[in-house]
PDB file of N, H, CA, C and O in Angstrom:
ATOM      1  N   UNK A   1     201.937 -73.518 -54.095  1.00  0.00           N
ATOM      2  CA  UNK A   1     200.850 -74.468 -54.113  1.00  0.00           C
ATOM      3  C   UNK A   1     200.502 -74.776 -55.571  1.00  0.00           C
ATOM      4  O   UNK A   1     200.657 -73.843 -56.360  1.00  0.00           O
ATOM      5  N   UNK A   2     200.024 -76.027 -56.083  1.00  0.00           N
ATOM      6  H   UNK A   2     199.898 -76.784 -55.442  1.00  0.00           H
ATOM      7  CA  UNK A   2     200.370 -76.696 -57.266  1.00  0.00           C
ATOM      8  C   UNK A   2     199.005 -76.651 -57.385  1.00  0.00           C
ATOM      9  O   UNK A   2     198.429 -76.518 -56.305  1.00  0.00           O
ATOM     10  N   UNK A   3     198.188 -76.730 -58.519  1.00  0.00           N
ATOM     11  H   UNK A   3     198.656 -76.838 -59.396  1.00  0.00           H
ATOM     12  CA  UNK A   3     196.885 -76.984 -58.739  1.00  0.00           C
ATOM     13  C   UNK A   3     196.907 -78.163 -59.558  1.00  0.00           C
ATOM     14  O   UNK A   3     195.958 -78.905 -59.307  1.00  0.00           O
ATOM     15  N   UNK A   4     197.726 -78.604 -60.510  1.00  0.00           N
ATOM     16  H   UNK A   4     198.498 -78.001 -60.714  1.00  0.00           H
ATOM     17  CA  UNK A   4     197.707 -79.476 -61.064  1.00  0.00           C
ATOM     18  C   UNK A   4     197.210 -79.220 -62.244  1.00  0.00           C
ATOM     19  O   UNK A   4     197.236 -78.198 -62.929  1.00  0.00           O
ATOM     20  N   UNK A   5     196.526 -80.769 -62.495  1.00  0.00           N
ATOM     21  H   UNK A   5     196.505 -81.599 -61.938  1.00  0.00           H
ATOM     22  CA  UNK A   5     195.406 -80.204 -63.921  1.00  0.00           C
ATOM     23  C   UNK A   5     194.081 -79.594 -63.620  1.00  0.00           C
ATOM     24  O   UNK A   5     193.296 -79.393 -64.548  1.00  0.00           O
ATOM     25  N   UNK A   6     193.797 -79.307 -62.490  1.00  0.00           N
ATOM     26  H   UNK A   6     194.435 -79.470 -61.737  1.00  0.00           H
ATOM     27  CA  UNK A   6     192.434 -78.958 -62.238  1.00  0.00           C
ATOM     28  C   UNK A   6     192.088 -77.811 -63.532  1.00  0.00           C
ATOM     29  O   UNK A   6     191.205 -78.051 -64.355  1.00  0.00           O
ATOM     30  N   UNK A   7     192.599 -77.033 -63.556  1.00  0.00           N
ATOM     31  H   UNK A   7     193.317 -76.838 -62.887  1.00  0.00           H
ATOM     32  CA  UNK A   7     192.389 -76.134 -64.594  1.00  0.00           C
ATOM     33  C   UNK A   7     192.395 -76.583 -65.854  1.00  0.00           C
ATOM     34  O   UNK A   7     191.932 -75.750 -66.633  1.00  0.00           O
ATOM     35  N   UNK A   8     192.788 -77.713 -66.414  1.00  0.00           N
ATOM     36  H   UNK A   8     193.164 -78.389 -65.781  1.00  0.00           H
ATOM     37  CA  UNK A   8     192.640 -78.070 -68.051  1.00  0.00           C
ATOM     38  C   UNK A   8     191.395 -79.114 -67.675  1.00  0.00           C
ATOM     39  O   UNK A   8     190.613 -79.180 -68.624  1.00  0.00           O
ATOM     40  N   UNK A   9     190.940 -80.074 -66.374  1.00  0.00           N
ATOM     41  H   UNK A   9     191.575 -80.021 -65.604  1.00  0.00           H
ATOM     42  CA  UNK A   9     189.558 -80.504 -66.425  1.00  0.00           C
ATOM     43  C   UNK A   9     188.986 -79.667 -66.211  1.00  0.00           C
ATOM     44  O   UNK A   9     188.637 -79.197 -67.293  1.00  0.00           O
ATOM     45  N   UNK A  10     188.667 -79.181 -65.538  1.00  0.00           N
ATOM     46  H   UNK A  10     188.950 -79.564 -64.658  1.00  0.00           H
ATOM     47  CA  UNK A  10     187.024 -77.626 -65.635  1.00  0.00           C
ATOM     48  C   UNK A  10     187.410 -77.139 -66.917  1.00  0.00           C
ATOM     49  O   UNK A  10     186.301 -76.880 -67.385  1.00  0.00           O
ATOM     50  N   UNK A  11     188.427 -76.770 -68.005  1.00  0.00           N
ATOM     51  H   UNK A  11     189.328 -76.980 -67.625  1.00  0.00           H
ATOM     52  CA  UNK A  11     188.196 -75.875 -69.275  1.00  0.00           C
ATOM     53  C   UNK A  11     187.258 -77.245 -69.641  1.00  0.00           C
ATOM     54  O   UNK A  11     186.034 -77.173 -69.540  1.00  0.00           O
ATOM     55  N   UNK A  12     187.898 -78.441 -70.054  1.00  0.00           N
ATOM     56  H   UNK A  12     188.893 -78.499 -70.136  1.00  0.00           H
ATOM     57  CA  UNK A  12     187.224 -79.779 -70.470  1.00  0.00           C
ATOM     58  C   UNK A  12     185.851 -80.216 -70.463  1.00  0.00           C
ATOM     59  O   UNK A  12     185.053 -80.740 -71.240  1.00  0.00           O
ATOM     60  N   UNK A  13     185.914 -79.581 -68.678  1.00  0.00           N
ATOM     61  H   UNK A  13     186.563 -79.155 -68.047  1.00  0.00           H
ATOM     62  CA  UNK A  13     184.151 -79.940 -68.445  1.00  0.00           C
ATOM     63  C   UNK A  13     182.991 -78.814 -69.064  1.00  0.00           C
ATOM     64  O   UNK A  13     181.790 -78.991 -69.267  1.00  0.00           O
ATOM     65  N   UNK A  14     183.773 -77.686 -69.261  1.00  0.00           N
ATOM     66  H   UNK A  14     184.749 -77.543 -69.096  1.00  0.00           H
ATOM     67  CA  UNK A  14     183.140 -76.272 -69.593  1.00  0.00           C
ATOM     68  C   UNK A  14     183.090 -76.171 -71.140  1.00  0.00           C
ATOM     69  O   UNK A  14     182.211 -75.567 -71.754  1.00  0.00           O
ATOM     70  N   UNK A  15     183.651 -76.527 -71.442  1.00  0.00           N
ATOM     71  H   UNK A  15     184.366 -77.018 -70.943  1.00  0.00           H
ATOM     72  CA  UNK A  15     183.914 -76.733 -72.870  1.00  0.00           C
ATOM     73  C   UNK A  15     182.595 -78.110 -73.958  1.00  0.00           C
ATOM     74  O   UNK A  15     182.125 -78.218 -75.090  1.00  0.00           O
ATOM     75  N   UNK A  16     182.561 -78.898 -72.523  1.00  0.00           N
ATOM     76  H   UNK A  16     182.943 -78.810 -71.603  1.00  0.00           H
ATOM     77  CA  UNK A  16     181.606 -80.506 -73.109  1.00  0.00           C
ATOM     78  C   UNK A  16     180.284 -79.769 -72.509  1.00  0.00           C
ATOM     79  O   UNK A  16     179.259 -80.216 -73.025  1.00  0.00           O
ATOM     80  N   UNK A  17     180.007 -78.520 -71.328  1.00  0.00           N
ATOM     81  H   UNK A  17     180.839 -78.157 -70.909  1.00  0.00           H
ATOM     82  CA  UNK A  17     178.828 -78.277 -71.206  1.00  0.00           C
ATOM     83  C   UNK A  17     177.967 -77.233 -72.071  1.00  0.00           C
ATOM     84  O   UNK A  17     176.748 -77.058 -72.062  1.00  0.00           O
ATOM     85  N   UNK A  18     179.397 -76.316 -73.147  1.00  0.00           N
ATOM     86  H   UNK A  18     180.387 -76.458 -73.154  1.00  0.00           H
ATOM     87  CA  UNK A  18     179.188 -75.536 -73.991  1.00  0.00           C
ATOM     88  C   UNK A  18     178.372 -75.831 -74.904  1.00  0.00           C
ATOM     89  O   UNK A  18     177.436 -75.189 -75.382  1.00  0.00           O
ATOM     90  N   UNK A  19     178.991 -77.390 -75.244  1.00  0.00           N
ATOM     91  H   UNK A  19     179.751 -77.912 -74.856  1.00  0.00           H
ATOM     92  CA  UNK A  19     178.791 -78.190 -76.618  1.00  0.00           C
ATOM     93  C   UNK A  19     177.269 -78.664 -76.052  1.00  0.00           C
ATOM     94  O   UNK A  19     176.329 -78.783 -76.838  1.00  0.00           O
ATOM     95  N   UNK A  20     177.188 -78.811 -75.224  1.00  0.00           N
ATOM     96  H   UNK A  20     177.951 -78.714 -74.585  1.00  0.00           H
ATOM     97  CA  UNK A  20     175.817 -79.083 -74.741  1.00  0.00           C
ATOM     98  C   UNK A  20     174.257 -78.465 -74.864  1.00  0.00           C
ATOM     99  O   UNK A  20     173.151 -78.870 -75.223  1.00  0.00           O
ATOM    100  N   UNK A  21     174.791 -77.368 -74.400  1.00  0.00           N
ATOM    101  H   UNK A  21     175.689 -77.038 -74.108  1.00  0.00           H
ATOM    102  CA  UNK A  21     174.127 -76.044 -74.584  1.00  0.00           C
ATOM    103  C   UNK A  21     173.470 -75.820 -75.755  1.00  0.00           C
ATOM    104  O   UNK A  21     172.262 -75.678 -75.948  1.00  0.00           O
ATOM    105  N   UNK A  22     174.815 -75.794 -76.882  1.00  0.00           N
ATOM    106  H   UNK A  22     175.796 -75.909 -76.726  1.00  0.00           H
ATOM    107  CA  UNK A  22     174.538 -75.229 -78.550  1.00  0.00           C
ATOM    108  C   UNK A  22     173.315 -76.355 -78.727  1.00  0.00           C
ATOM    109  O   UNK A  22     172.156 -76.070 -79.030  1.00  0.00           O
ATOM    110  N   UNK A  23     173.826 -77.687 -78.472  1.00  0.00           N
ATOM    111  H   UNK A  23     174.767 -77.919 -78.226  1.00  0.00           H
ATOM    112  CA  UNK A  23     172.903 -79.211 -78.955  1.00  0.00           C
ATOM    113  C   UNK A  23     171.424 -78.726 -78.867  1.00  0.00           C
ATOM    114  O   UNK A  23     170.519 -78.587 -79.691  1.00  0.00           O
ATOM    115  N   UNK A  24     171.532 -78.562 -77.762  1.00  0.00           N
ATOM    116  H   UNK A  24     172.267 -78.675 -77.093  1.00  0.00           H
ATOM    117  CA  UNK A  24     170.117 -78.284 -77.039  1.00  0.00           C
ATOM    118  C   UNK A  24     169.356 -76.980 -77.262  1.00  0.00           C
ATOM    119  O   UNK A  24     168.515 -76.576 -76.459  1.00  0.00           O
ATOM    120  N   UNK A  25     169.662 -76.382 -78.307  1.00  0.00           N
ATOM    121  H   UNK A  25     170.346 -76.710 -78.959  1.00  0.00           H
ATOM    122  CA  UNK A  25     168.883 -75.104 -78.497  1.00  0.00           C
ATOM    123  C   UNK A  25     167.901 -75.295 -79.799  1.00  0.00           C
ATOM    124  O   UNK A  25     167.929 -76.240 -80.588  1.00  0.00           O
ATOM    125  N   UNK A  26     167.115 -74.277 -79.820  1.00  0.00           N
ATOM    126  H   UNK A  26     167.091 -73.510 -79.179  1.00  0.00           H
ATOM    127  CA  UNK A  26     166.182 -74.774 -80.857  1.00  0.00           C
ATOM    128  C   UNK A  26     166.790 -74.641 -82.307  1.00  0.00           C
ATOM    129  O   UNK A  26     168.010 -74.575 -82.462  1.00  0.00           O
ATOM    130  N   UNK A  27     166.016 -74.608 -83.234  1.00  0.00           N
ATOM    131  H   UNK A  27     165.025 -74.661 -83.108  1.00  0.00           H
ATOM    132  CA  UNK A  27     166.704 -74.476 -84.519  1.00  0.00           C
ATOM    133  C   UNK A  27     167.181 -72.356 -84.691  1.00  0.00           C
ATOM    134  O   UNK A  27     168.071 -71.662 -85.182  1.00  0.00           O
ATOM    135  N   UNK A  28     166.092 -72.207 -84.039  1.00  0.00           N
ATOM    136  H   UNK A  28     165.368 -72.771 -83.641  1.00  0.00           H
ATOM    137  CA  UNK A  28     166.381 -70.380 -84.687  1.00  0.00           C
ATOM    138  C   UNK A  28     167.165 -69.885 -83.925  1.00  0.00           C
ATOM    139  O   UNK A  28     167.348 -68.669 -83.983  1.00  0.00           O
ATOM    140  N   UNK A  29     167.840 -70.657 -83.013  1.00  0.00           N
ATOM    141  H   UNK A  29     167.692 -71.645 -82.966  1.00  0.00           H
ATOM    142  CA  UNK A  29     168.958 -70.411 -82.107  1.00  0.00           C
ATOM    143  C   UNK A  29     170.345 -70.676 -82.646  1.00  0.00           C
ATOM    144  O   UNK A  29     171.385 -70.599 -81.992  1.00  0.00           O
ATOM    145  N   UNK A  30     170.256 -70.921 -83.613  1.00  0.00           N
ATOM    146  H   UNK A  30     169.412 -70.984 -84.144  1.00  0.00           H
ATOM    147  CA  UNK A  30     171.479 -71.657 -84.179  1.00  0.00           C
ATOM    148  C   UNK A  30     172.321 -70.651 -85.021  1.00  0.00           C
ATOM    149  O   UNK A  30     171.640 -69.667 -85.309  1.00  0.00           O
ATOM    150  N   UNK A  31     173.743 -70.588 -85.560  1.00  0.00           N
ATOM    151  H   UNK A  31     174.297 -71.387 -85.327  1.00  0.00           H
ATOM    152  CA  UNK A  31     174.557 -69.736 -86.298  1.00  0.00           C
ATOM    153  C   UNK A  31     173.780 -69.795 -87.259  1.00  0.00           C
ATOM    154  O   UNK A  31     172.921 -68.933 -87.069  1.00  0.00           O
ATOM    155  N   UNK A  32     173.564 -70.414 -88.344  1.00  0.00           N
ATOM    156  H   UNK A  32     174.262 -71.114 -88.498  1.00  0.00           H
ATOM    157  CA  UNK A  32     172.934 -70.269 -89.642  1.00  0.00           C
ATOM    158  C   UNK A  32     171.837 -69.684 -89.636  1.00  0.00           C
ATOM    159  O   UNK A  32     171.457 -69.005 -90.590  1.00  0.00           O
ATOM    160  N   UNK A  33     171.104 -69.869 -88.473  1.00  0.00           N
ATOM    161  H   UNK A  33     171.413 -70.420 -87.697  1.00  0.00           H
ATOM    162  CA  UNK A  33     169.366 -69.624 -88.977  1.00  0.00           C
ATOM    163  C   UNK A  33     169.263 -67.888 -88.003  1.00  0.00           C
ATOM    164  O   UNK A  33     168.286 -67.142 -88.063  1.00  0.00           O
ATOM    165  N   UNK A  34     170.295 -67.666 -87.343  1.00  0.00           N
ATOM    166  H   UNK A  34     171.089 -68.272 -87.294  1.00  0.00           H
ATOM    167  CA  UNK A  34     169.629 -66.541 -86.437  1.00  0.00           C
ATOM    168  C   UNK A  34     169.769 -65.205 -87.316  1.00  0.00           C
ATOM    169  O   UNK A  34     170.766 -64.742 -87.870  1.00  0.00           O
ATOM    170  N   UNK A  35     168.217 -64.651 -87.255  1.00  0.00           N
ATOM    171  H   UNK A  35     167.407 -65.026 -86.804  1.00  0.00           H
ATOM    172  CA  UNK A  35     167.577 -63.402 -87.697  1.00  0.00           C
ATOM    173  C   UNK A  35     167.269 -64.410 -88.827  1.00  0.00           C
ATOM    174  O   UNK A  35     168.248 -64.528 -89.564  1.00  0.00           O
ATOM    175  N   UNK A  36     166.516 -64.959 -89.093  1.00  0.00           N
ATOM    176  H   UNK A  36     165.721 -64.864 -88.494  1.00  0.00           H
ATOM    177  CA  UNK A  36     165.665 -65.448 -90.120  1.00  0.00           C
ATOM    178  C   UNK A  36     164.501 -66.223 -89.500  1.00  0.00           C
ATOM    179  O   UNK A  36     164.490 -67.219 -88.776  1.00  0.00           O
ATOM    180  N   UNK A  37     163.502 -65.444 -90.016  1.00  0.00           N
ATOM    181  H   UNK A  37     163.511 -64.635 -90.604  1.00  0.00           H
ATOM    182  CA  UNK A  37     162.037 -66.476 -89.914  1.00  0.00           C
ATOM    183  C   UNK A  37     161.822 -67.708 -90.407  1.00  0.00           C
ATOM    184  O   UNK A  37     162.034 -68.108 -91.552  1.00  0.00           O
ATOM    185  N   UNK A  38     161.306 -68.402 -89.300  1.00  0.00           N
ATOM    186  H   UNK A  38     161.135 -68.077 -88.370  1.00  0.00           H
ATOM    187  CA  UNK A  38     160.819 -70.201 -89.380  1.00  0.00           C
ATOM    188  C   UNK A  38     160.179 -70.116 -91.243  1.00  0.00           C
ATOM    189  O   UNK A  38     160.681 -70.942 -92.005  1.00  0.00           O
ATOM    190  N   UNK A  39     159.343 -69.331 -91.707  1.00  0.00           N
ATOM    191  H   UNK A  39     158.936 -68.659 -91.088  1.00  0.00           H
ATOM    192  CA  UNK A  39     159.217 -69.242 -93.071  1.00  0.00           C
ATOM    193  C   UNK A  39     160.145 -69.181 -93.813  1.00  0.00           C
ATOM    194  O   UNK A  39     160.202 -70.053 -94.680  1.00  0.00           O
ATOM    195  N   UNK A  40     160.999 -68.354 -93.772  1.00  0.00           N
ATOM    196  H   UNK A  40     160.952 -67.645 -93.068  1.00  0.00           H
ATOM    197  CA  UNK A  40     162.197 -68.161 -94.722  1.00  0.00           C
ATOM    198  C   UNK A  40     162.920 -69.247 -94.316  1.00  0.00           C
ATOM    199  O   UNK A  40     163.281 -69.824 -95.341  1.00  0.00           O
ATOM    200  N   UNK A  41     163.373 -69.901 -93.212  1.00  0.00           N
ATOM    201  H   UNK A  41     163.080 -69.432 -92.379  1.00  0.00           H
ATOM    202  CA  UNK A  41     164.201 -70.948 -93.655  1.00  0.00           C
ATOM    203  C   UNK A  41     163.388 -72.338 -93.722  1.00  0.00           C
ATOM    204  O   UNK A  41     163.849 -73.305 -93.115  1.00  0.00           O
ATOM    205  N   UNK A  42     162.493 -72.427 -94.263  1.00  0.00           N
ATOM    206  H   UNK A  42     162.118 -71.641 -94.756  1.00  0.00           H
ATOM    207  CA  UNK A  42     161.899 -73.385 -93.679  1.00  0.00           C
ATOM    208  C   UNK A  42     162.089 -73.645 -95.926  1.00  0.00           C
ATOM    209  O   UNK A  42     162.275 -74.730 -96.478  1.00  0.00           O
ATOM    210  N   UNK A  43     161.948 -72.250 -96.649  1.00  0.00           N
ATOM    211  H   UNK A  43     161.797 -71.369 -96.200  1.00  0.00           H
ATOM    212  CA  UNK A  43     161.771 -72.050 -98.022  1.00  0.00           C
ATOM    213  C   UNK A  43     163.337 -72.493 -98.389  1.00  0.00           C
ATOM    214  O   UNK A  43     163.553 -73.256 -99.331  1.00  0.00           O
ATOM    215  N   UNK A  44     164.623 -71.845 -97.405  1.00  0.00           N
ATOM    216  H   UNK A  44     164.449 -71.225 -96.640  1.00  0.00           H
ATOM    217  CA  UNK A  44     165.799 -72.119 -97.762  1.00  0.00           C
ATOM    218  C   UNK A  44     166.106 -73.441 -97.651  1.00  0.00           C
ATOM    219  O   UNK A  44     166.648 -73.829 -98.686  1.00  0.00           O
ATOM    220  N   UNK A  45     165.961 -74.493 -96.643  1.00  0.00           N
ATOM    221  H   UNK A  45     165.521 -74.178 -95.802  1.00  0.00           H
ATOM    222  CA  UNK A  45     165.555 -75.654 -96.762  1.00  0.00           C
ATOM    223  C   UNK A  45     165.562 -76.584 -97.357  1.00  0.00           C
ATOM    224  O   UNK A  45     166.399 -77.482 -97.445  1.00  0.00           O
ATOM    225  N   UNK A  46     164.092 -76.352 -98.069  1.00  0.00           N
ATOM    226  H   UNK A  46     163.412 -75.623 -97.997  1.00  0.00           H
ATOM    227  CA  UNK A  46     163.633 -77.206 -99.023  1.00  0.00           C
ATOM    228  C   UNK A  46     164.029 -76.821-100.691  1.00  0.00           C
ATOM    229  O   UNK A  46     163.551 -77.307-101.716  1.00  0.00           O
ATOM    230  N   UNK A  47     164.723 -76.127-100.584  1.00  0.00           N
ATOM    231  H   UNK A  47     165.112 -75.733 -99.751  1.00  0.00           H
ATOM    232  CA  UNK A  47     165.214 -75.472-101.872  1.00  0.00           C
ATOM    233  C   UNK A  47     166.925 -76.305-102.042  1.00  0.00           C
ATOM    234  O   UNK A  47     167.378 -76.888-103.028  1.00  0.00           O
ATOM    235  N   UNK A  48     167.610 -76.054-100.591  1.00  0.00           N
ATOM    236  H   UNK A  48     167.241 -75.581 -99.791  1.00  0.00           H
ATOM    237  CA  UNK A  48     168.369 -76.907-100.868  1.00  0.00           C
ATOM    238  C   UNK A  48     168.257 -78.363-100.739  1.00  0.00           C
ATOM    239  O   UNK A  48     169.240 -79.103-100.754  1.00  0.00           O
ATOM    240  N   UNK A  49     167.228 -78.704-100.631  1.00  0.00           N
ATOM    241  H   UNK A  49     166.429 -78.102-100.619  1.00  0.00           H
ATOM    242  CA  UNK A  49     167.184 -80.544-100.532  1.00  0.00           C
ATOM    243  C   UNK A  49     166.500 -80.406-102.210  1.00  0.00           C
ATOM    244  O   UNK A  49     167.212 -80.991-103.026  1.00  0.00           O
ATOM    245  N   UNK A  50     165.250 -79.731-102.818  1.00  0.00           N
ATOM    246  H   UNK A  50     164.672 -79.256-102.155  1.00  0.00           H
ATOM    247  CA  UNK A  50     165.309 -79.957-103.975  1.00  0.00           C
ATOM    248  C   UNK A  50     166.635 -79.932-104.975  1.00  0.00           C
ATOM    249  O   UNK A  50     166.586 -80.526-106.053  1.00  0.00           O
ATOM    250  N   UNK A  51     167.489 -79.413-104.673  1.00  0.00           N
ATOM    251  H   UNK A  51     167.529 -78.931-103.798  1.00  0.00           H
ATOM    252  CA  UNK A  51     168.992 -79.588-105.528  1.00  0.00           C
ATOM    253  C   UNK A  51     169.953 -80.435-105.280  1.00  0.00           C
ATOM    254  O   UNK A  51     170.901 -80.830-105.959  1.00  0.00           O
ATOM    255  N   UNK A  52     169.588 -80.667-104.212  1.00  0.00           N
ATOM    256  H   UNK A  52     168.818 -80.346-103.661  1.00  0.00           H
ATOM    257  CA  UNK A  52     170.449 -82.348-103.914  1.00  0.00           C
ATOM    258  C   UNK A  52     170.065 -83.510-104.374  1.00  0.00           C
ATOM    259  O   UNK A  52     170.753 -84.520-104.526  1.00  0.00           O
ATOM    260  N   UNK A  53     168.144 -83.237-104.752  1.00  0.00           N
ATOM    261  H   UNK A  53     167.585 -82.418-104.629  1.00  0.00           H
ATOM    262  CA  UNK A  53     167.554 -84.283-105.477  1.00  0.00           C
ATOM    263  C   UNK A  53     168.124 -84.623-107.041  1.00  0.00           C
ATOM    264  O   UNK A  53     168.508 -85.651-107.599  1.00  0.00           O
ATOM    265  N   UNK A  54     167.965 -83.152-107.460  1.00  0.00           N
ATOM    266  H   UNK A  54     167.653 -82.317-107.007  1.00  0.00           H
ATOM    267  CA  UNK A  54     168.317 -82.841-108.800  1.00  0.00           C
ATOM    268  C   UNK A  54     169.576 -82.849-109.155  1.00  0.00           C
ATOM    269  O   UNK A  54     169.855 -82.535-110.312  1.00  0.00           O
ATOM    270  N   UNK A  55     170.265 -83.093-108.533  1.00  0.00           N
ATOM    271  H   UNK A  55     170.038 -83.349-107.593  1.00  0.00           H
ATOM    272  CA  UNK A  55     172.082 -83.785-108.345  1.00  0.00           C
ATOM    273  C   UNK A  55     171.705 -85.389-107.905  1.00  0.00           C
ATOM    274  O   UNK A  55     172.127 -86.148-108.778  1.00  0.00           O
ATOM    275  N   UNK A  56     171.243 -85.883-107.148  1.00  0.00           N
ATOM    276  H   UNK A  56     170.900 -85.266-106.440  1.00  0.00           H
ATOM    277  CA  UNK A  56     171.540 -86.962-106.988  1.00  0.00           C
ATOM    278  C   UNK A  56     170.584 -87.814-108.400  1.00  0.00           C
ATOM    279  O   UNK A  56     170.862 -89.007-108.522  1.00  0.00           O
ATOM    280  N   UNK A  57     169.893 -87.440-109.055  1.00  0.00           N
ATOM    281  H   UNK A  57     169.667 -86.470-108.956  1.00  0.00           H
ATOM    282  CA  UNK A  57     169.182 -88.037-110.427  1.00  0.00           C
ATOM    283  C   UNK A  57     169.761 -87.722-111.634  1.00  0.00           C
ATOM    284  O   UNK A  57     169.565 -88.287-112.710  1.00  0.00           O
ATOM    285  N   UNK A  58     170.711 -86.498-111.330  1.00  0.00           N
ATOM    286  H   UNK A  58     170.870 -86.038-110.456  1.00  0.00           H
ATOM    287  CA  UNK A  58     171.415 -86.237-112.620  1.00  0.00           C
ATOM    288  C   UNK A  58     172.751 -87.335-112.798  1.00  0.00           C
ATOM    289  O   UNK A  58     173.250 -87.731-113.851  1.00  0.00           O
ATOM    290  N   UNK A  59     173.160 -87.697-111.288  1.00  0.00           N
ATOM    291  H   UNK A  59     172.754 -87.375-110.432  1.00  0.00           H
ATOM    292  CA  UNK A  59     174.310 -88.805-111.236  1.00  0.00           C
ATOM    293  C   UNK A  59     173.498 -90.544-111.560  1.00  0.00           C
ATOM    294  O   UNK A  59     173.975 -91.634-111.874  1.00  0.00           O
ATOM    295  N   UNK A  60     172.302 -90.129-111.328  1.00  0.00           N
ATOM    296  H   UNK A  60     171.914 -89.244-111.073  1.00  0.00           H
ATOM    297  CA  UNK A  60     172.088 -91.766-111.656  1.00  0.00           C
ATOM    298  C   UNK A  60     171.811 -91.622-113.055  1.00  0.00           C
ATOM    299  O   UNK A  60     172.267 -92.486-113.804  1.00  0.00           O
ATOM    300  N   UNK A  61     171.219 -90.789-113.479  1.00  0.00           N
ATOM    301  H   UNK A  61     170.849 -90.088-112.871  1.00  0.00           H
ATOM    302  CA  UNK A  61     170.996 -90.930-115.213  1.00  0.00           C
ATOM    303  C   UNK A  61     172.582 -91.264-115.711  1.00  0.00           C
ATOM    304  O   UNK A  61     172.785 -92.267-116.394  1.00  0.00           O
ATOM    305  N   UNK A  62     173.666 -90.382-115.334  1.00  0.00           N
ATOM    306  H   UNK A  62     173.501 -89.567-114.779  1.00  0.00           H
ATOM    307  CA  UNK A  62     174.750 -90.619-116.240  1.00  0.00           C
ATOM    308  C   UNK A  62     175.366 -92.127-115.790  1.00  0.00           C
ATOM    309  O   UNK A  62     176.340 -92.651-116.330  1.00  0.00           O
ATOM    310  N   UNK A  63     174.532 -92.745-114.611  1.00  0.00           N
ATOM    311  H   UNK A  63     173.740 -92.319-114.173  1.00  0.00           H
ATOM    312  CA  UNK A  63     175.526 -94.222-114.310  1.00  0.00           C
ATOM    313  C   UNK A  63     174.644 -94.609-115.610  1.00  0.00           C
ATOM    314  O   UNK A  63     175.195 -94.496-116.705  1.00  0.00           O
ATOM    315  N   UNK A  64     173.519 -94.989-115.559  1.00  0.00           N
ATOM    316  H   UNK A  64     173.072 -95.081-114.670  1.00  0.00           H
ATOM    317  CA  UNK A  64     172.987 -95.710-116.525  1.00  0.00           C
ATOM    318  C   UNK A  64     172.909 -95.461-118.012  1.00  0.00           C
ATOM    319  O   UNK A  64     172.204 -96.015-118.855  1.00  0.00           O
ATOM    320  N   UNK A  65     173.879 -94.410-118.145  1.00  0.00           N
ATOM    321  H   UNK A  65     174.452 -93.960-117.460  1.00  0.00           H
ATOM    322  CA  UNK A  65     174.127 -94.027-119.587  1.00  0.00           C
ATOM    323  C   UNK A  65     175.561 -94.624-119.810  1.00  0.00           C
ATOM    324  O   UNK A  65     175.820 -94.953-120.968  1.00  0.00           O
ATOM    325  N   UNK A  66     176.685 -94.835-118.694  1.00  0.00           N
ATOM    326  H   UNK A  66     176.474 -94.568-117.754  1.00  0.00           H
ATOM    327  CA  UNK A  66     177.515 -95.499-119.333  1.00  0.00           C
ATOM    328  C   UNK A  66     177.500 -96.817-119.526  1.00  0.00           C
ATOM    329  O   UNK A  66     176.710 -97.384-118.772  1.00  0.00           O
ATOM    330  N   UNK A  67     178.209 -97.669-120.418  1.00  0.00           N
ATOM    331  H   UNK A  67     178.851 -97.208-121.030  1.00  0.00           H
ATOM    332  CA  UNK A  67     178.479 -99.113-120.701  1.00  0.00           C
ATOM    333  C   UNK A  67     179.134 -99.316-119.842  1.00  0.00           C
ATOM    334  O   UNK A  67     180.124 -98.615-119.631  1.00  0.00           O
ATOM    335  N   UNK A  68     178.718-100.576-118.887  1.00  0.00           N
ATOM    336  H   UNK A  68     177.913-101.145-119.059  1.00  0.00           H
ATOM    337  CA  UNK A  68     179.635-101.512-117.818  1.00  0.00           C
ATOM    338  C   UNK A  68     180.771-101.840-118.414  1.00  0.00           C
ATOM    339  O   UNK A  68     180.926-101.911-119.633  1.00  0.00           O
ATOM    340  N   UNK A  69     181.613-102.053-117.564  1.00  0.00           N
ATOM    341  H   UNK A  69     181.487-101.995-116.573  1.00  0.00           H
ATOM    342  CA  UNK A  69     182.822-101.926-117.593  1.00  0.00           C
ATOM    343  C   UNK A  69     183.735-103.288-118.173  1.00  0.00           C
ATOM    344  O   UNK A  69     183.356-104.107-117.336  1.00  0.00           O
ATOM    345  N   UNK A  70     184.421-103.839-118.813  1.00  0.00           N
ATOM    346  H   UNK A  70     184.729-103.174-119.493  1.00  0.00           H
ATOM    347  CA  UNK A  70     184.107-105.068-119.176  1.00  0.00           C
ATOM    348  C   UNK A  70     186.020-105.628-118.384  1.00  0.00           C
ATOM    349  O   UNK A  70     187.063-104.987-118.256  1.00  0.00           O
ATOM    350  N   UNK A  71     185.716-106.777-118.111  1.00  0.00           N
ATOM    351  H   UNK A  71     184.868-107.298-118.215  1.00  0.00           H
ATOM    352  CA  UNK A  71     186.316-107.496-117.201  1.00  0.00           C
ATOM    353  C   UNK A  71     187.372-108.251-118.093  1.00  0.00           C
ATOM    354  O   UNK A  71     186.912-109.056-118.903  1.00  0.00           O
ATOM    355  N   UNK A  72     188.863-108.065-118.028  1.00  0.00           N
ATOM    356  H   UNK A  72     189.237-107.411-117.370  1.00  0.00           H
ATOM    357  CA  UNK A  72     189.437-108.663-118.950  1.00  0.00           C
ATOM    358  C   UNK A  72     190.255-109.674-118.298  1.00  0.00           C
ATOM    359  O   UNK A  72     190.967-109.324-117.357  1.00  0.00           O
ATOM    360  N   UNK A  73     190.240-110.865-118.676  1.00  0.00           N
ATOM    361  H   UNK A  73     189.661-111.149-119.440  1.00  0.00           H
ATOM    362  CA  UNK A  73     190.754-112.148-117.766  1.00  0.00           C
ATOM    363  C   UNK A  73     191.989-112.204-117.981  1.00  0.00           C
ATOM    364  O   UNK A  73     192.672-113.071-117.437  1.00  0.00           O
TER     365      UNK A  73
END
């Protein structure tokens, strides 16, 4: 007796209800944040968005420090 693919759709469907699951959980449920307090990551956070600031202003200072580029016909 042949089953077919039944067995690679249910891994498929089990697999898209997994992904579901993870979506739907809160944040302190998550790989990164579990065993850390809503305080502590709430500090880790905003620490890394302040350095993305401070990268993304350090790249605009150096655009506007170089000379445009000049166009040769």
């Amino acid at each position: 007796m042949a089953r077919g693919n039944q067995r690679d759709l249910a891994r498929l469907k089990n697999a898209k209800k997994q992904q579901e699951m993870k979506r739907a959980q809160g944040a302190s449920a998550k790989d990164g944040n579990a065993g850390v307090s809503t305080d502590k990551r709430l500090e880790r956070d905003a620490e890394v968005m302040r350095q993305k600031q401070e990268k993304a202003l350090e790249k605009k200072k150096l655009k506007k420090l170089q000379p445009p580029l000049l166009q040769l016909e």
